[in-house]
N, C-alpha and C positions, 0 to 999 in steps of 0.2 A: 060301289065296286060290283061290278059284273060278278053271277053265282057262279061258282068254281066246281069242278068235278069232283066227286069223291071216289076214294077208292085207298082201301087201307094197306095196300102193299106199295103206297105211293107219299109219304108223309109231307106235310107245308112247313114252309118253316114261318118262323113266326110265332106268335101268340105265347108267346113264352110266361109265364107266371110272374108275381111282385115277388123281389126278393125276401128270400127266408133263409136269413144263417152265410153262410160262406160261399158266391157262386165265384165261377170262373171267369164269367162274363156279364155286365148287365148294359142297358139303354135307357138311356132317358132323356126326355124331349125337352131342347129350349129352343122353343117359335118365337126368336126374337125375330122384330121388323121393325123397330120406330126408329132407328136409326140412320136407316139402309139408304146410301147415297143417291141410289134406282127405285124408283116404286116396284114396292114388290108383294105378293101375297105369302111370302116365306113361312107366315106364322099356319098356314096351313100345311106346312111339308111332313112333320114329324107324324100326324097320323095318316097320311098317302102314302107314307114309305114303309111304316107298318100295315099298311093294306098290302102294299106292294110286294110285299115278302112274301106274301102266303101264295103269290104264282109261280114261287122259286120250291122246289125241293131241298132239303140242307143236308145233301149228299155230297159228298167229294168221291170223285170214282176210284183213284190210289190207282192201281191194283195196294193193298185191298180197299173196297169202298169204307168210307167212314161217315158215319152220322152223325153229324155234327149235334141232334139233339140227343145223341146215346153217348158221343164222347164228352162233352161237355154241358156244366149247369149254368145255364144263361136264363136270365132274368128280365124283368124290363119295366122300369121302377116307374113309371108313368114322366105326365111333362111337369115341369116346372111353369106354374102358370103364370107368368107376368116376367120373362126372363131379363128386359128391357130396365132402364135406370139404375141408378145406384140402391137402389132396395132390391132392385130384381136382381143384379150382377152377384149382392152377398148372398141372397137366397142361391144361385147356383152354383158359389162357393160353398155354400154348408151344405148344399146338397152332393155336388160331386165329389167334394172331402168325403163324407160319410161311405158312399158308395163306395166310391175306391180303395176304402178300409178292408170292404168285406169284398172286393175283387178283383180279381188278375189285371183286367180291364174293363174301362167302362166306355163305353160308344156312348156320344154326344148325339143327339139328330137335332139339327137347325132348322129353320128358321136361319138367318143372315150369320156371316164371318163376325161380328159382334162378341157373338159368346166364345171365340178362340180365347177373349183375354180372361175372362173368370173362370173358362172351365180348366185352361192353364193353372191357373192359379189356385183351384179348388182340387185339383191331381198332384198340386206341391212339383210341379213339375219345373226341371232344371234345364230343361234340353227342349227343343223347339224345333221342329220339318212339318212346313208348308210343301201342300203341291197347289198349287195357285200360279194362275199366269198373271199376279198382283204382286206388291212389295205388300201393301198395308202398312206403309208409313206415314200417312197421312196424319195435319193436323187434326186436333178438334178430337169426338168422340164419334165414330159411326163406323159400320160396318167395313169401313177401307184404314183404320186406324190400330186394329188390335194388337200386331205387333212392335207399334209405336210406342206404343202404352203397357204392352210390355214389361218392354226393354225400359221405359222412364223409371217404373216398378221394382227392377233389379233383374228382371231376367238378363245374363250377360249374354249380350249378341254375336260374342264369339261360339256361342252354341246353339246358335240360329245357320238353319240353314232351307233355304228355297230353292223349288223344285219345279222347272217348268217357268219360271219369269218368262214372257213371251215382247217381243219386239212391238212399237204401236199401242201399247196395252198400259203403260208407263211414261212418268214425263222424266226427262233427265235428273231435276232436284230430287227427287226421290230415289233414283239411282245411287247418287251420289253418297244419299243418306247411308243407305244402303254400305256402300265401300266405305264411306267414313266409320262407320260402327263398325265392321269389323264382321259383317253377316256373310258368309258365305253362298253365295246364289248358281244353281245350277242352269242356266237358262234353258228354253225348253230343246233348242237346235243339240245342245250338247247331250242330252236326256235321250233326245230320238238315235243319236249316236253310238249309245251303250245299254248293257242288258239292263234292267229293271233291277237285278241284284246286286250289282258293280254300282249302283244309282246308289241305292238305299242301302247300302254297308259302308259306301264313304260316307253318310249323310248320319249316318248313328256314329259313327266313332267319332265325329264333331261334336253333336249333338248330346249325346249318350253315357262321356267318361263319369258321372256322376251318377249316371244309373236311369235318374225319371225323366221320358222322353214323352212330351205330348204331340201327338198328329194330327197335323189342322189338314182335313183335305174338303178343298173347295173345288168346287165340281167345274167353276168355268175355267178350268187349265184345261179343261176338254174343246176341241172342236165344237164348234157352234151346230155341226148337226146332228154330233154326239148327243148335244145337253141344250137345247132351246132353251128350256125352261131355266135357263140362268142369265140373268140378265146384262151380267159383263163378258157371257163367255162370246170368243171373235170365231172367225170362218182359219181353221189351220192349226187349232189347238190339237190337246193331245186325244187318239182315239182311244175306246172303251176299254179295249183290250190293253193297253199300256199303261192306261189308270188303274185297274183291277191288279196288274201283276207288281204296281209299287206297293201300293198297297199289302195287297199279302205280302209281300216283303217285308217292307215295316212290323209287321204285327207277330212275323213269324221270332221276332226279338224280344227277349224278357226284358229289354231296357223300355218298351213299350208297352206304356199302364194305362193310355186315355189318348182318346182320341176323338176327332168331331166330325161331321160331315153336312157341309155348310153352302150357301149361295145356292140352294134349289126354290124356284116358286110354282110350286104344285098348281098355283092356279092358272100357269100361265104358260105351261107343259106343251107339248104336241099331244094331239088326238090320240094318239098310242104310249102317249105315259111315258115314252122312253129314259127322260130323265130322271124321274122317279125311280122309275126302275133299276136303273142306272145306280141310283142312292142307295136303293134297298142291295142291290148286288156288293157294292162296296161294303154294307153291313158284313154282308156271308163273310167278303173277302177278310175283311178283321178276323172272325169268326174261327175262317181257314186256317189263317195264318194263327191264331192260338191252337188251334186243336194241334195243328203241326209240330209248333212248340212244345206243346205238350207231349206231342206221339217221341220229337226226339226226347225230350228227357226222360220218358218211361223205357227205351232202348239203351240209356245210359246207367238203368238199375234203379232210379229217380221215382220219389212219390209225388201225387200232388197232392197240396194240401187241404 
């Protein structure tokens, strides 16, 4: 990483400490790839995204501005070293269970859409929003399977819902899977159509009536010159700015306890990082959207815990 400026009326975000005791928020890295249908360098994304953060500020401007490292205790429990196979999948079951004990939410950093199905699984999560221009229904086990696998598992697919599905990107059998299960899909055409929060408020009260909502967001539902660095994202996906504002959406709801941020290959990025960067910004955006949550329920007379 290029040396960064200092200057103390200017704070980085990032670098945040190992969890100690009760935070609000924590991170932690699963660079899975051996799965991954694309050759991919994924397993290197979760420390370029923690590089990537500290060119961000973790200010929100409001009126009034908020610090996100003064309103909230965010953590960031290191990676899960071997996230891949069924030894590595329990390991980030017992690991993301633990976390998620002692926090509001936990942000996942990938490595491949692989670890949607354990870190689902490890957040006890009931409810299910993709933003992915993918189904992930596929047979077998790889990183185009997780919500397959699933739903085999018992997650019910009536509390599945997809965000951004894109035309070209899918074969019809898997469509179809899709409407036979009962998945609710918002394609990306209908997404471009409506605000980000009409998005993501129909997609929680599917997703959500039981309370634990996990968020798989995969970065190639972005335009291809949003997110290079992803190896299935296409040219007409969605732009930065409409990923970022689902996003804080999402996170700005208490049904939302865990979340992932997946399909980036840091090694395989544009010259200026963008989609790293891009990854790391979606970090904040979580981030935002809890401190938010949080700012209303202190408005409402509300402690946090």
């Amino acid at each position: 990483m290029s040396t960064l400026s200092v200057d103390p009326l200017w704070p980085r975000a990032g670098g945040w400490p190992a969890p100690d005791g009760r935070v609000d928020a924590v991170l932690v890295g699963l660079p899975a790839f051996r799965t991954s249908l694309s050759p991919t360098g994924a397993h290197a994304t979760p420390a370029a995204v923690r590089d990537a953060l500290r060119r961000y500020s973790p200010t929100l401007l409001g009126p009034p501005p908020i610090d996100l490292g003064e309103a909230l205790r965010i953590a960031d429990a290191g990676d899960v070293a071997e996230p891949d196979g069924p030894e590595g999948e329990a390991a980030v079951r017992s690991r993301v269970r633990a976390l998620r004990a002692a926090a509001d939410l936990v942000i996942a950093l990938g490595g491949d859409n692989s670890v949607t199905y354990a870190a689902a699984q490890g957040a006890a999560a009931t409810g299910l929003i993709t933003l992915d221009a993918h189904f992930d229904l596929r047979d077998g086990v790889s990183n185009g399977s997780p919500v397959r696998r699933l739903v085999e598992d018992g997650l019910d697919p009536r509390r599945i819902v997809q965000i951004g599905i894109a035309d070209f990107a899918n074969s019809a059998a898997y469509a179809r899977r899709a409407a036979e299960l009962g998945i609710t899909v918002i394609p990306l055409e209908d997404v471009r159509r409506r605000q980000a929060a009409e998005v993501m408020a129909e997609a929680l009260e599917i997703a959500g009536p039981d309370g634990a909502v996990h968020l798989d967001v995969d970065l190639d539902v972005c335009d291809r010159a949003v997110a290079p660095g992803c190896p299935a994202s296409v040219p007409g996906g969605l732009q930065a700015a409409e990923l970022r504002a689902l996003v804080r959406a999402a996170a700005r709801d208490p049904r939302v306890g865990s979340a992932d941020i997946v399909e980036v290959d840091a090694t395989a990025d544009a010259p200026d990082g963008r989609t790293v960067r891009l990854a790391a910004l979606c970090v904040l955006e979580l981030l935002a959207g809890l401190a938010l949550r949080e700012g209303a329920a202190s408005r409402e007379g509300k402690t946090r815990p």
